[in-house]
C-alpha positions in Angstrom: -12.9 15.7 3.1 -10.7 13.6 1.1 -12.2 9.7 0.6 -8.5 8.7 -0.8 -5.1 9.2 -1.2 -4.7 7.6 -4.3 -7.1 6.9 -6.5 -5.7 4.1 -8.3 -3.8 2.4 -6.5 -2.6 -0.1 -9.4 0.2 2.7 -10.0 2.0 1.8 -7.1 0.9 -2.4 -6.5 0.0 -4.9 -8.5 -0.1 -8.8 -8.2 1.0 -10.9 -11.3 0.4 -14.5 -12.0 2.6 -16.2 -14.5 3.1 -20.0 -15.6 7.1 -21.0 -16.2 8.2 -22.1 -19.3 12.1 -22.7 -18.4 13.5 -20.2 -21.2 12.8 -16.2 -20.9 9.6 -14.5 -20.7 8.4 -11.0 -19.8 5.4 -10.7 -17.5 3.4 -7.7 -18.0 1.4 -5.7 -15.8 -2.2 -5.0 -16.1 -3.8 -2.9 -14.2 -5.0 0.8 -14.3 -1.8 2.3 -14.5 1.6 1.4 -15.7 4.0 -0.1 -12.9 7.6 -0.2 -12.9 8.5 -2.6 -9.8 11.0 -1.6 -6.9 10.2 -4.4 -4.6 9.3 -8.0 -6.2 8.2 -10.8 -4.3 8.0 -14.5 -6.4 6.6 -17.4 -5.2 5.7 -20.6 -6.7 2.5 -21.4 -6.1 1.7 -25.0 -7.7 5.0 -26.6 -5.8 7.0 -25.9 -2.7 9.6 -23.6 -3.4 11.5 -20.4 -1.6 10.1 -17.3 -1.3 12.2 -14.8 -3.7 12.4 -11.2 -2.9 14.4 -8.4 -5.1 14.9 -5.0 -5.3 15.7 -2.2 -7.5 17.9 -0.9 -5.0 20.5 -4.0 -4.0 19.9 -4.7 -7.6 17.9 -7.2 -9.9 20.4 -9.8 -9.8 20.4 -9.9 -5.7 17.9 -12.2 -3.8 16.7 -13.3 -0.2 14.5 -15.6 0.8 11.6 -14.6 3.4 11.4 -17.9 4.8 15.0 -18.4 5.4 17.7 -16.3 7.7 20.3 -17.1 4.7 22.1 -13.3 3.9 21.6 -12.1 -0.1 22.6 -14.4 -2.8 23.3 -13.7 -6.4 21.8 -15.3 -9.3 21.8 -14.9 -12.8 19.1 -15.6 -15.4 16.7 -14.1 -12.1 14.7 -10.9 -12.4 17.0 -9.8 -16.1 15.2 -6.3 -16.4 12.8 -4.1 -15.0 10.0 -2.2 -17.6 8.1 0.3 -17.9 4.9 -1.5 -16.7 6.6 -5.3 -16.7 9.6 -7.5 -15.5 11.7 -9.8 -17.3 12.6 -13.5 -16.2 15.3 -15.7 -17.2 15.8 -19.9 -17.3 16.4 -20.1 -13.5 14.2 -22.9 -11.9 13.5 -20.4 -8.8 11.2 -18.3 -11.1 10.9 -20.0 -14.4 10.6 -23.8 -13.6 8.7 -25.0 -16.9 4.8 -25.4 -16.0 5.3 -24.5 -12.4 2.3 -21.6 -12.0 3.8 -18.4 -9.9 3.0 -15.4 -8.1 5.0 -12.2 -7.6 3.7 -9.2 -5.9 5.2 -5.9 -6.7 5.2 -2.4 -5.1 6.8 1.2 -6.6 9.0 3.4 -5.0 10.6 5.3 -8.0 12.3 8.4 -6.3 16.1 8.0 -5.5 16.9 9.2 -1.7 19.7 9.7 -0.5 20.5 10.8 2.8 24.2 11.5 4.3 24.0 12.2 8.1 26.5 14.1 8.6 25.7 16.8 6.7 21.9 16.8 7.0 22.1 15.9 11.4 19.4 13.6 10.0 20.1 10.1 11.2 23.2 8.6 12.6 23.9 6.2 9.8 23.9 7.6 6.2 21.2 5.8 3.9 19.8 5.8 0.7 17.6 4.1 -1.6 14.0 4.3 -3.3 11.2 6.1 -1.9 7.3 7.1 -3.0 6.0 9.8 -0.6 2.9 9.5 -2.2 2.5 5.5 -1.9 4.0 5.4 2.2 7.1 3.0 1.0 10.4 3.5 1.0 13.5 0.7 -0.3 16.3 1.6 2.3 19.3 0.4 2.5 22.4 1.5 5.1 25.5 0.1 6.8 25.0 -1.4 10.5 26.9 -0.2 13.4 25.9 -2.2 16.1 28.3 -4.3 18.4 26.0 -5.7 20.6 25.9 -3.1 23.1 22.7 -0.7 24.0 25.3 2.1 23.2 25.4 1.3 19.5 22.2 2.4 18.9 22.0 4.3 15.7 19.1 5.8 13.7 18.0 6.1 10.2 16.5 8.2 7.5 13.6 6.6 5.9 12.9 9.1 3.5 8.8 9.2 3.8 8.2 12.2 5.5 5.6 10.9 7.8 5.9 7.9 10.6 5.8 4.7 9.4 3.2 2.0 10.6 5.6 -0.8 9.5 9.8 -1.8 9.0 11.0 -5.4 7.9 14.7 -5.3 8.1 17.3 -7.8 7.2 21.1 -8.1 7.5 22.2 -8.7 4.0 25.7 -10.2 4.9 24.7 -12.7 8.0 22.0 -15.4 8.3 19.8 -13.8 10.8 15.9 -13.3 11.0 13.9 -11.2 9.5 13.0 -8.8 11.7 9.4 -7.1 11.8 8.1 -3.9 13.5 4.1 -3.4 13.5 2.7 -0.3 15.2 -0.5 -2.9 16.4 1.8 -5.3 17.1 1.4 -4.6 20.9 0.7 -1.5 23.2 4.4 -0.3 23.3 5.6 -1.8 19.4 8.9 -0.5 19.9 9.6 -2.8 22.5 8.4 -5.6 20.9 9.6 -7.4 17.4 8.3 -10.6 15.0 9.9 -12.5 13.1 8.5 -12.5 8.9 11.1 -16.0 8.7 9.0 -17.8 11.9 5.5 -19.0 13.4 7.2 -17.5 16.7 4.5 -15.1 18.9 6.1 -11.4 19.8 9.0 -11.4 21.1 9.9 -8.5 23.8 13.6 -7.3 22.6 14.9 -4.1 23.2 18.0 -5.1 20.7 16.4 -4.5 17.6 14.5 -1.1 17.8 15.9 -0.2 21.0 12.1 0.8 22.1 12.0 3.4 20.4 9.2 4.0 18.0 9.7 5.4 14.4 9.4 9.3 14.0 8.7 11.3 10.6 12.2 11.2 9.5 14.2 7.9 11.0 13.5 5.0 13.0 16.1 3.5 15.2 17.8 0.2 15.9 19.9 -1.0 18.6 22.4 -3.5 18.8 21.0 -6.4 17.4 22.9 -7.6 14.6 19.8 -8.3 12.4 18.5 -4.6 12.7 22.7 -3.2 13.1 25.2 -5.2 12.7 28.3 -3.9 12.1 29.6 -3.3 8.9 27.3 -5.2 7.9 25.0 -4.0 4.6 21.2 -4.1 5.6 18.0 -3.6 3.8 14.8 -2.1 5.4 11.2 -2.1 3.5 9.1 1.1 5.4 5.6 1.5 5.1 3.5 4.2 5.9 -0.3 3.8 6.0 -2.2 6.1 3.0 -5.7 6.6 3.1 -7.9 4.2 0.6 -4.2 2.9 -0.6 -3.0 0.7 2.3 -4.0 -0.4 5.9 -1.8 -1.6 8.5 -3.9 -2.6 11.2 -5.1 -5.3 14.1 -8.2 -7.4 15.3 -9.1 -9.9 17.6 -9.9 -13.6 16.7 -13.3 -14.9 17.6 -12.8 -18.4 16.9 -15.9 -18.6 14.1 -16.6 -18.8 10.9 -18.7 -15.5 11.1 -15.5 -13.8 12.2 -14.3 -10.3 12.7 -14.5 -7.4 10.3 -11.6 -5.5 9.4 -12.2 -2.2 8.2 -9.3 -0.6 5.9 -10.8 1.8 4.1 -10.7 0.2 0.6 -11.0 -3.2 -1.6 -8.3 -4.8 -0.5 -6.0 -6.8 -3.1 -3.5 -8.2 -0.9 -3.9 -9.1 3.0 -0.5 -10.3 4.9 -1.9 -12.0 8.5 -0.2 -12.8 11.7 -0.7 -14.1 15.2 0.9 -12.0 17.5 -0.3 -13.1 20.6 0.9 -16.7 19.8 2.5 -18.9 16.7 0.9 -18.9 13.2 1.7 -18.5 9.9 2.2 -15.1 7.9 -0.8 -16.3 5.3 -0.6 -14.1 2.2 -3.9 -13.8 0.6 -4.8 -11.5 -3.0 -7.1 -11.0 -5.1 -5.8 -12.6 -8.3 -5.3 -16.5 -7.4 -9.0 -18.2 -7.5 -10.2 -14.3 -6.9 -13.4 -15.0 -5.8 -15.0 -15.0 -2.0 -15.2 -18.3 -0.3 -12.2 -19.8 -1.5 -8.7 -17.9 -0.9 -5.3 -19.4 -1.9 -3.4 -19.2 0.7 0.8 -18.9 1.1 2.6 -18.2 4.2 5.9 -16.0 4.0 7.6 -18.0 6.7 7.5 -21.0 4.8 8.4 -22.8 1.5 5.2 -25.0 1.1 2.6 -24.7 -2.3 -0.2 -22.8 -2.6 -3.3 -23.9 0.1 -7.1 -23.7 -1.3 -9.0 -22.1 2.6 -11.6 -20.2 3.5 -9.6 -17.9 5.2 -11.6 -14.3 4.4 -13.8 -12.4 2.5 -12.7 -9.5 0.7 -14.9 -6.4 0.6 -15.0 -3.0 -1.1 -14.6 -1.5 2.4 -12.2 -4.2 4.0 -11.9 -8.1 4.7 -13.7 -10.3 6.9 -12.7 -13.1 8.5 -14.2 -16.7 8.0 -12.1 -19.4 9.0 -12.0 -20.6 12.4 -8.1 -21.7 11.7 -5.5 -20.6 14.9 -3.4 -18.6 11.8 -6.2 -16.0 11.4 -9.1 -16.0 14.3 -7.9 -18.5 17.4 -10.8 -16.5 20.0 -9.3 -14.0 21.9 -6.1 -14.0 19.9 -4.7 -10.9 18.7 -3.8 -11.1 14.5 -1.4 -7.9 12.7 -2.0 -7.4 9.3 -1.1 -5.4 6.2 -3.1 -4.9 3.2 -2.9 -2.8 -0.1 -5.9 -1.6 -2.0 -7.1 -2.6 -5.7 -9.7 0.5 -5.2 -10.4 2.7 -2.5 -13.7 2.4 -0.8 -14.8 5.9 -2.6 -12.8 7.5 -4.9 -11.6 11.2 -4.9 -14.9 12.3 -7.0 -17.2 10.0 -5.1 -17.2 7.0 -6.9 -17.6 4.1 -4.7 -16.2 0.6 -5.2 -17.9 -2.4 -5.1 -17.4 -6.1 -3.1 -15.9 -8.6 -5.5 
């Protein structure tokens, strides 16, 4: 029986920490394995500031904003190249304001996909982008086709092979929401959505999914215009879980300080949480700023404020327990979605196991 997927998952995430200097700098990677980024998500951490997020596929000099329902911008002197195992900043005060300290996780895709309906009857809507099979994440991007009406639905290619436990989607040319599908997120998902801009609980809405789940080779939207609208260019981030690599999963809050224990399978180095059952925050936790149990810096994805120094979990070489009796991550009886992304799997391949940080 295999203990992992990937055995070092440093190949395909990795979190950086930087400190601006207001000219040009390169940030390299160090973990394990080199890492060219696809998907790179800044934030300042030392003063408020927008959340940033680019991709290889819309291109380096494109940007939205995860708190914000604004469409993609352009900016220059942004992300300026991509390496091997690094990125490359510029003078803009988004990512580079002098002495402001940063954060920008990144995940690899790497493979270019492609996919035209048509002539493959797979999907309604042709899309392409980035995809690693081997990772569960895919950088899609297609045209909507929605008008509002159940009838528009449309589905599309993903490119992963298997059924994704995760979709954010966001209309690149309109200010609408981000728009979130969890396969926790209730007992029918697909009926349900979140928003990754808003505290807001789950929302039932047949317009963005229209309830219907993900399969191995598309997922669907309806007429919503966040998720479909028409002619309008939109971007989708899929995620599939793999074993030891990345864990997309749920709990209940207990309301204590000796809360509940999630088990993912590996160490995790990055934990996204969020109340479902009511409002809260999407707190971002890693293991890189303070990286030590008992204090975890804290940043929320729906929101523009500086770093926060809780005790919001413990991170484990098996999975992350909770130990703050805030309503964002254990509120008793409340149900919390999460995603997390491994720095080692709990045993490796040959039998190695990992240890609690």
């Amino acid at each position: 029986m295999a203990y992992t997927d990937i055995d070092d998952p440093s190949a395909y995430f990795q979190t950086a920490l930087y400190t601006g200097n207001a000219g040009t700098q390169t940030i390299t990677n160090d973990g394990n394995s080199d890492l060219q980024p696809d998907f790179l998500w800044f934030k300042e951490r030392s003063v408020s500031g927008n959340h940033q997020l680019i991709n290889t596929v819309s291109g380096i000099n494109k940007k939205l904003m995860s708190n914000s329902t604004s469409g993609e911008g352009t900016q220059t002197n942004y992300v300026t190249a991509i390496g091997s195992d690094s990125f490359s900043i510029g003078n803009n005060n988004g990512l580079n304001q002098n002495s402001v300290t940063n954060v920008c996780w990144q995940w690899k895709a790497g493979t270019s996909f492609s996919n035209d309906a048509s002539s493959t009857s797979v999907g309604s809507l042709d899309s392409a982008g980035s995809v690693s099979t081997d990772a569960g994440f895919s950088i899609i991007s297609y045209t909507g086709a929605g008008d509002g009406q159940a009838s528009s639905t449309q589905t599309v290619a993903h490119g992963l092979g298997v059924v994704p436990q995760v979709l954010i989607v966001k209309n690149l040319a309109d200010s609408t929401n981000w728009y979130v599908y969890h396969h926790k997120n209730t007992a029918a998902p697909a009926t349900d959505v979140l928003y990754l801009n808003l505290e807001n609980a789950t929302a039932d809405d047949d317009g963005p999914w229209n309830d219907v789940a993900p399969t191995s080779s598309v997922f669907t939207v309806g007429g919503d215009n966040g998720t479909n609208g028409n002619g309008d260019g939109m971007i989708a981030y899929c995620f599939a879980e793999k074993q030891g690599y990345s864990k997309f999963g749920s709990y209940t809050g207990n309301g204590s300080t000796n809360g509940t224990f999630c088990y993912t399978g590996m160490k995790p180095s990055f934990v996204m949480i969020k109340k479902s059952s009511g409002t809260g925050d999407w707190e971002i936790l890693d293991n890189q700023r303070l990286g030590y149990n008992g204090r975890n810096e804290t940043l929320g994805a729906n929101y523009t404020g500086a770093e926060g120094n809780y005790n919001r979990i413990d991170i484990l070489s098996n999975g992350f327990k909770v130990r703050s009796t805030s309503g964002n991550v254990n509120t008793s009886g409340g149900t919390y979605i999460y995603m997390a992304f491994a720095s080692n799997p709990f045993v490796t391949s040959t039998g190695v196991p990992a240890t609690a940080r």
